[in-house]
N, C-alpha and C positions, 0 to 999 in steps of 0.2 A: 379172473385175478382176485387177489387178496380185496375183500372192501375197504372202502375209507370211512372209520368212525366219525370224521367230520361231515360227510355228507350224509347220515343218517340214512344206509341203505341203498342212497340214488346211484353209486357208482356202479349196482349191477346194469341199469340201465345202459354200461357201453356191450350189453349182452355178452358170447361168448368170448370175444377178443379179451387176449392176454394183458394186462396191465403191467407197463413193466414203471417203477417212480422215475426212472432216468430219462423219460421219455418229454416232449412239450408239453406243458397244459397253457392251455388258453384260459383266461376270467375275467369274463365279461359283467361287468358290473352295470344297475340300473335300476331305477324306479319300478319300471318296468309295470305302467300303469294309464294305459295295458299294452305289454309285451307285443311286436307288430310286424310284420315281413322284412322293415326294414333293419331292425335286429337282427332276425335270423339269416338274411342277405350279409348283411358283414360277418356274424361268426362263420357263417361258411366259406365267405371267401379265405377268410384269416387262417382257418382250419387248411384247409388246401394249398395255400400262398407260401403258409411259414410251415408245416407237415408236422401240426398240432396233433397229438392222439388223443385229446378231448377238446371240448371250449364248456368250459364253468360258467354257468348264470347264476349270477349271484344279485336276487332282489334285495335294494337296500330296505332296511329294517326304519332306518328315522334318516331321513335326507337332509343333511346339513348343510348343504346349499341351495335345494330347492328353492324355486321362489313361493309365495305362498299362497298357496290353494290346498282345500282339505285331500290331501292323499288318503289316497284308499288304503282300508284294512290291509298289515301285508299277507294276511294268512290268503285274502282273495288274488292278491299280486304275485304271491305263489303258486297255488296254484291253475293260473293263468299261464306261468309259467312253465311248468309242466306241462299241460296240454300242449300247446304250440311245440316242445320241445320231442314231444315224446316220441316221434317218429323218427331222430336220425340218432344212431345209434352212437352219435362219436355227441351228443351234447348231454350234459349231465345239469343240476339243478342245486346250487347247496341252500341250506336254511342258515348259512353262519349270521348274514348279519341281521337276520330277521329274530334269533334267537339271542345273537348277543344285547345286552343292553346299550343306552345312550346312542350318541351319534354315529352312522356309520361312515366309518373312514377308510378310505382305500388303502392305508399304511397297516392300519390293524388288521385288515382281512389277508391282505398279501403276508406279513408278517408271522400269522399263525397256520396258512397253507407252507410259506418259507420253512416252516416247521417238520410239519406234516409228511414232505418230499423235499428233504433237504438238497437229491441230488436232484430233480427236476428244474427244467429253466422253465422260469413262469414270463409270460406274456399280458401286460393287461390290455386287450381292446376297447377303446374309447375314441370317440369322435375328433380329429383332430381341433375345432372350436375347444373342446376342455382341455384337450393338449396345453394350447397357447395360455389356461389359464393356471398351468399346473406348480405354477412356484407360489399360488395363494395355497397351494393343499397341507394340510396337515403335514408336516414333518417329510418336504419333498425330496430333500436330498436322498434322507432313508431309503423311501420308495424307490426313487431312478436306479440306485445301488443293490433292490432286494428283485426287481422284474426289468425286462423292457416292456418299451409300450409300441403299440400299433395304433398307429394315428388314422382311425379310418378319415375318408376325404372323395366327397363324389369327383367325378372326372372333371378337368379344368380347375381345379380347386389352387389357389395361387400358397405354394408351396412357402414361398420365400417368408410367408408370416410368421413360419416356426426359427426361420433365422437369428430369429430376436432373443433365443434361448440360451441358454450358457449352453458352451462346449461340451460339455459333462453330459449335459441333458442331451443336445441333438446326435449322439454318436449311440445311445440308449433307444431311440423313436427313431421305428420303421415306417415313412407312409403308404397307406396301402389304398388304392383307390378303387372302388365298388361301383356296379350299375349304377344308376339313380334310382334311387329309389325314394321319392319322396314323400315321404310319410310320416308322421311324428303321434304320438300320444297325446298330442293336446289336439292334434286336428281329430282323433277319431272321438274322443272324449265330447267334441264339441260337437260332431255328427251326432252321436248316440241323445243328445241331449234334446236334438235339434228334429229328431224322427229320420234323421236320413242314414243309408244304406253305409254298413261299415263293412259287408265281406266283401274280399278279393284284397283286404287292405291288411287284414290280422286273419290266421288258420279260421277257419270253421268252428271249430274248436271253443274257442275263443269266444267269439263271436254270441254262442250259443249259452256259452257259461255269463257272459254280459247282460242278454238278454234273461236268462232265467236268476239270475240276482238281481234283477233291477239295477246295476250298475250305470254311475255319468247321465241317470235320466235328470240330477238337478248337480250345476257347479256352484259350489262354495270360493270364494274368492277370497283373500287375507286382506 
């Protein structure tokens, strides 16, 4: 298929398959520091669930709600990215908000892919926890009006929290619930730190790029 100038190239990555813009995209937004099974566990379920022709990882550039600890370079959070990614042909990688300036916002990224693929229906996957926090977001209305969203949510996860949403909002957000997969970025972060064993938990990949950048061997705290 045609590439996308927004993704600077990455779109060959879904190799031969046809690219048609009328099709799903998934965009999966995230720190991604460092990127971990349990990421890649949800876009694929999402990918499959809702019959996504891609899922977009999009490393945020400056995290505007982070809480504070020194994040890592993104060019390494990209990176990271890639590697983990590189093996399934249906996930792609962009640099938009690593390359756009200021805070990165979910409204801005969705907004200029909105662009991009005017007729594609876009998807963002996120954790249903940020679900629940999504009328503090930047300009939420916009967003619920420009994508749905996929609330990921491990099994048993008490659904009825998203009730609390405007109407508007819950008829927008799919829940989609995943293995368990318990893992997070700050527990490997804190492995890595700590000398103890982080594969089987992030690709190999990963892992090795960690290791030879000296990565999370000391945490900064705010």
């Amino acid at each position: 298929g045609k590439g996308c100038p927004l993704l600077d190239g990455a779109w060959q990555n879904l190799g031969r398959r046809r690219w048609s813009h009328t099709e799903r995209i998934g965009i999966m937004g995230g720190t991604f520091d460092p990127i971990h099974y349990g990421h890649l566990v949800a876009a694929e379920e999402a990918r499959h669930r809702f019959g996504l022709a891609c899922v977009m990882f999009v490393p945020c550039g400056q995290p505007p709600h982070k809480k504070p600890y020194a994040v890592t370079p993104a060019e390494h959070r990209y990176a990271m990215t890639l590697l983990a990614t590189a093996s399934n042909p249906h996930f792609v990688v962009s640099r938009l908000e690593i390359d756009r300036p200021g805070p990165s916002y979910s409204v801005d990224t969705v907004r200029l892919l909105r662009q991009q693929f005017p007729d594609a229906e876009l998807f963002l996957i996120t954790g249903a926890d940020a679900v629940l926090e999504i009328l503090t977001w930047k300009d939420s209305d916009e967003l619920i009006g420009l994508c749905r969203f996929i609330a990921v949510t491990r099994p048993g996860y008490d659904l009825q929290q998203l009730e609390r949403l405007p109407a508007h909002y819950l008829e927008r957000i799919m829940p989609l619930a995943i293995p368990g997969v318990d893992i997070s970025s700050t527990l490997i972060r804190e492995r890595v730190r700590r000398g103890e064993p982080i594969r089987y938990l992030t690709p190999d990949a990963v892992c090795d790029y960690i290791a030879k950048h000296g990565l999370y061997r000391s945490e900064v705290t705010g």
